[in-house]
C-alpha positions as CSV (number, residue, x, y, z in Angstrom):
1,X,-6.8,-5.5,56.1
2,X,-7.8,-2.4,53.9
3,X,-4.5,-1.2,53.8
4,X,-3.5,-4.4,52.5
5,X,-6.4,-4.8,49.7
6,X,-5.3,-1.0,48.7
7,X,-1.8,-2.0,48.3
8,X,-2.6,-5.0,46.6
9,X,-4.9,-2.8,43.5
10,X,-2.0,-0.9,43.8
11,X,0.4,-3.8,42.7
12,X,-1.9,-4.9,39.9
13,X,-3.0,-1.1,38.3
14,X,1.5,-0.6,38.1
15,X,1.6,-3.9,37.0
16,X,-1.3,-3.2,34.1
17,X,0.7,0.3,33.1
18,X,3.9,-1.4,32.8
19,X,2.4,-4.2,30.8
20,X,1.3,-2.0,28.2
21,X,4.0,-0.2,27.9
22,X,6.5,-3.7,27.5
23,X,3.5,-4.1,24.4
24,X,4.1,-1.0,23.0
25,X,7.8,-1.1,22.9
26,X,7.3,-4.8,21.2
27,X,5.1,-2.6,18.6
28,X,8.3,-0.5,17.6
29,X,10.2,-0.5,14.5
30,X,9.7,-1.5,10.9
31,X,6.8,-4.1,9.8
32,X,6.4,-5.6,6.2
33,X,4.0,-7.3,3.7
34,X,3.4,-7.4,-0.1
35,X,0.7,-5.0,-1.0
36,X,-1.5,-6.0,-4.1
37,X,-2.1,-3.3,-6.0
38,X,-3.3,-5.0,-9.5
39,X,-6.6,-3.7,-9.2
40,X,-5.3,-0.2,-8.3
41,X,-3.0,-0.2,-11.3
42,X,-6.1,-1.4,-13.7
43,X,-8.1,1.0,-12.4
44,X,-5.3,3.7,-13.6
45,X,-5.4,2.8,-16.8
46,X,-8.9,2.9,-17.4
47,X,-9.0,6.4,-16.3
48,X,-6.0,7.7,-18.6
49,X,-8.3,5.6,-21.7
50,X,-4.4,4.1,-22.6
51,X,-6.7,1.9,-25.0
52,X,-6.3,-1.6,-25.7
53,X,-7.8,-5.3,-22.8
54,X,-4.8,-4.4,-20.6
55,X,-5.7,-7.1,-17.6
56,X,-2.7,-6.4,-14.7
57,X,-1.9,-9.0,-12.3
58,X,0.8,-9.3,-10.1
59,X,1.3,-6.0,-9.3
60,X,2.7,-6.5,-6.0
61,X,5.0,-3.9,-4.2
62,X,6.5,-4.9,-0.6
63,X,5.0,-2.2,2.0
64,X,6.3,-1.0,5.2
65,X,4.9,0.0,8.3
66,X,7.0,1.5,10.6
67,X,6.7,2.9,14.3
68,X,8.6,5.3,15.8
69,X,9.0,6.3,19.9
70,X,7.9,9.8,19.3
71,X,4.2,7.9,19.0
72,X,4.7,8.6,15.6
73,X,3.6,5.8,12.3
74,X,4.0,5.5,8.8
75,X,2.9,3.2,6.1
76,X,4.2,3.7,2.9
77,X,5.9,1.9,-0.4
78,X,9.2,0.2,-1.2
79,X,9.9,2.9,-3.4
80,X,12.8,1.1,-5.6
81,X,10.6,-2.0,-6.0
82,X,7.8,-0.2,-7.1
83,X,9.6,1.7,-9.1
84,X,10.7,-1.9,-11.2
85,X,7.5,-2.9,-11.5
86,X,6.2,0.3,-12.9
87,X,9.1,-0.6,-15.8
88,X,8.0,-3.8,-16.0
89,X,4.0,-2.8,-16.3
90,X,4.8,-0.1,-18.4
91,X,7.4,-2.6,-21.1
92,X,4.0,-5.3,-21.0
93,X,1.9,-2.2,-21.8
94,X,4.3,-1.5,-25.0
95,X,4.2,-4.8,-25.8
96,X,0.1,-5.3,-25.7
97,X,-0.5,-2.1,-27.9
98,X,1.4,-3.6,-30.9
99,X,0.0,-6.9,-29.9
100,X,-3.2,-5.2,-30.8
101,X,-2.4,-3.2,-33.9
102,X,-1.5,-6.3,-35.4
103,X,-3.7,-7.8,-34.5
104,X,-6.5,-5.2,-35.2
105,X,-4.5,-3.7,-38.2
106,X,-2.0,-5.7,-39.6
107,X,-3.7,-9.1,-40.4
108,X,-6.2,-6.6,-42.9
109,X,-3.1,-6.1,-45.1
110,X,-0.9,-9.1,-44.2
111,X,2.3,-7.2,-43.0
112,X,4.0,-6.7,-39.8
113,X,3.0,-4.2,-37.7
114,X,6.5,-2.1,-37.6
115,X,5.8,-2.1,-41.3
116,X,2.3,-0.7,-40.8
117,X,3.7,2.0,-38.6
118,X,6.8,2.9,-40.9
119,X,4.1,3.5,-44.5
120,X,2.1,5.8,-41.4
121,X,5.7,7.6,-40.7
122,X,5.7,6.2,-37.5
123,X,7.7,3.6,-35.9
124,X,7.9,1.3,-32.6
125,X,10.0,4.1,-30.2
126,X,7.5,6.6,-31.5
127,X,4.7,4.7,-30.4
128,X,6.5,4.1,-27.0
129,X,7.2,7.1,-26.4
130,X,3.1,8.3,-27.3
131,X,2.5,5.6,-24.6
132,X,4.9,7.3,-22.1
133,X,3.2,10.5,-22.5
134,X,-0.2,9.6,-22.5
135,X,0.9,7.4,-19.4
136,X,4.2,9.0,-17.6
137,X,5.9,6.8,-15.3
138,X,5.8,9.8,-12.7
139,X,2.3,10.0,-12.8
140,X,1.5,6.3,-11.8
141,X,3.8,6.5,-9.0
142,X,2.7,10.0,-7.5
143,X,-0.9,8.2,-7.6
144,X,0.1,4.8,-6.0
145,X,1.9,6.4,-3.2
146,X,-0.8,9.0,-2.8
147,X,-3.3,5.8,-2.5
148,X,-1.0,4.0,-0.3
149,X,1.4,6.3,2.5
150,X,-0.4,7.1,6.1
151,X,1.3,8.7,8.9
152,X,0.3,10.0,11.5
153,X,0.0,8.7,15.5
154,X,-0.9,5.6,17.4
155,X,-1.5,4.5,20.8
156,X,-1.3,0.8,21.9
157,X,-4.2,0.1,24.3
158,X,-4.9,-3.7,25.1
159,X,-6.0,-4.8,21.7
160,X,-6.6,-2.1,20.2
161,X,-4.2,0.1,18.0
162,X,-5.9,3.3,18.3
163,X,-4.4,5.8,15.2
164,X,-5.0,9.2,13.9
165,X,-3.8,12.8,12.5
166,X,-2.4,13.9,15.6
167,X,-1.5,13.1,19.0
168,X,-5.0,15.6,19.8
169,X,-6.9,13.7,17.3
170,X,-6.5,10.2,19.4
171,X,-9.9,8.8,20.1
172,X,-10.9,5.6,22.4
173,X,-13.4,5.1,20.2
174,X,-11.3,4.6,17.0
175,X,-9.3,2.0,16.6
176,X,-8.0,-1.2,14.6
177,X,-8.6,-4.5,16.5
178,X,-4.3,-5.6,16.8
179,X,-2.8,-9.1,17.3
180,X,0.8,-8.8,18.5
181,X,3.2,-11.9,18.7
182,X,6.5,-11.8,18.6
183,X,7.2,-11.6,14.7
184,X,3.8,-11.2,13.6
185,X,1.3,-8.0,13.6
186,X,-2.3,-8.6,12.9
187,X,-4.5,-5.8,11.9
188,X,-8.4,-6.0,11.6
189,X,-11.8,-5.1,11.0
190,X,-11.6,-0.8,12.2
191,X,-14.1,0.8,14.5
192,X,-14.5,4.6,13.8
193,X,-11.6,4.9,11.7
194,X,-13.6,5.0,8.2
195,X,-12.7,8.5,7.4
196,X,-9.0,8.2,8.6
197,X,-8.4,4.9,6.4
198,X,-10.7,6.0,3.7
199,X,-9.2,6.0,0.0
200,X,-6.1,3.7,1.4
201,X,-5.5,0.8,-0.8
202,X,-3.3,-1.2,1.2
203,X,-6.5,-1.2,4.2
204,X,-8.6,-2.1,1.9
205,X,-8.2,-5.5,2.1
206,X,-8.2,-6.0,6.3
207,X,-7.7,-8.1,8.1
208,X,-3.5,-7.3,7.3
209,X,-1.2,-9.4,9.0
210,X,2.7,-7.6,8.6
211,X,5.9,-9.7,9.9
212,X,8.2,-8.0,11.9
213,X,11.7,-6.6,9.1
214,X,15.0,-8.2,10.5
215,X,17.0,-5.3,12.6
C-alpha cells in the first residue's frame, strides 16, 4: 500500500513539472499592446521649456513583449511607429508655436505672422528648425525608449511571472501576478519588483493585458 501511495505522489509531482513547463512554452514568443505615452511625451516638453500650452494626446506607440527559450525577455518599442508619431508630434508642435505668435504677436499689428517673422529677418523654416534644435527628434526618442525597453529573465511559476536582471537575480519573492490564456497575457499588481520596474512607463499603468502577435 505505501509503495502504491509513493508511486502515486510520484505521478502527480511529474505531472506538476510537466505542467509548468507546457505553461511556459505557451508563454513564448512575441506579445503586443498600445503603449500610452501622452503623458510621457508632455512631461518632455516641459522639461526642454519648448514654450507655448502644448497638450499631447494620442501618443500611442504599439509595444512588444517578447520571450525567448534562453529564459530570456524584452519589452521594448515599435521603433518605425514611434518614429511617425515623433513626425507627427513634432509637425503639431510647429504648427502650435505660430498658432501662438499670432496669436500673441500678430493680432497687436494686424498682419500675418510669416510677415511678423520676415520684418524680424526670420521666417517659418527658420523657426522650425529653432524648434528642432531646441527639441531634436533623436533626443525624444533616446528618452522614450530609455523610459520604456526591459530585458532581462523570467521564470513562469504557477501564477506568477517571476522577472529580473539575471538568471542569479531570480527571486520567489518577486514577481508579477500572470493570467495566461491562449491569446491573451495578463499582467498585474507586482510584489517585490518596485525597484526592477521602477522609472518604466509602459508598467506604470498595471494591470497590462498583451495579445499574443500572429506567427
Amino acid at each position: 500500500m505505501k509503495k502504491l501511495i509513493s508511486l502515486a505522489a510520484v505521478l502527480i509531482m511529474v505531472a506538476a513539472l510537466f505542467s509548468g513547463c507546457g505553461k511556459q512554452k505557451k508563454l513564448l514568443g512575441v506579445w503586443e499592446r498600445e503603449a500610452d505615452l501622452s503623458q510621457a511625451v508632455q512631461t518632455l516638453l516641459q522639461e526642454a521649456k519648448v514654450g507655448g500650452d502644448f497638450s499631447v494626446s494620442d501618443f500611442e506607440v504599439p509595444a512588444r513583449l517578447e520571450f525567448f527559450t534562453d529564459g530570456t525577455f524584452r519589452l521594448a518599442l515599435d521603433q518605425d511607429y514611434l518614429s511617425q508619431q515623433t513626425d507627427t508630434l513634432l509637425t503639431q508642435l510647429e504648427g502650435g508655436l505660430l498658432g501662438m505668435l499670432q496669436d500673441q504677436l500678430g493680432q497687436q499689428v494686424d498682419i500675418p505672422v510669416e510677415e511678423l517673422l520676415g520684418a524680424s529677418g526670420l521666417n517659418k523654416d527658420a523657426l522650425t528648425q529653432q524648434l528642432r534644435q531646441q527639441f531634436p527628434k533623436e533626443n525624444l526618442l533616446e528618452q522614450l525608449n530609455n523610459s520604456t525597453t526591459l530585458s532581462g529573465t523570467y521564470k513562469l511559476k504557477g501564477d506568477k511571472l517571476l522577472l529580473a536582471k539575471d538568471k542569479d537575480s531570480l527571486d520567489k519573492n518577486c514577481y508579477l501576478l500572470c493570467a495566461l490564456e491562449k491569446t491573451t497575457l495578463t499582467l498585474q499588481e507586482p510584489t517585490g519588483l518596485e525597484g526592477f520596474l521602477e522609472g518604466n512607463e509602459i508598467f506604470k499603468s498595471l494591470p497590462l493585458q498583451f495579445s499574443k502577435a500572429a506567427s
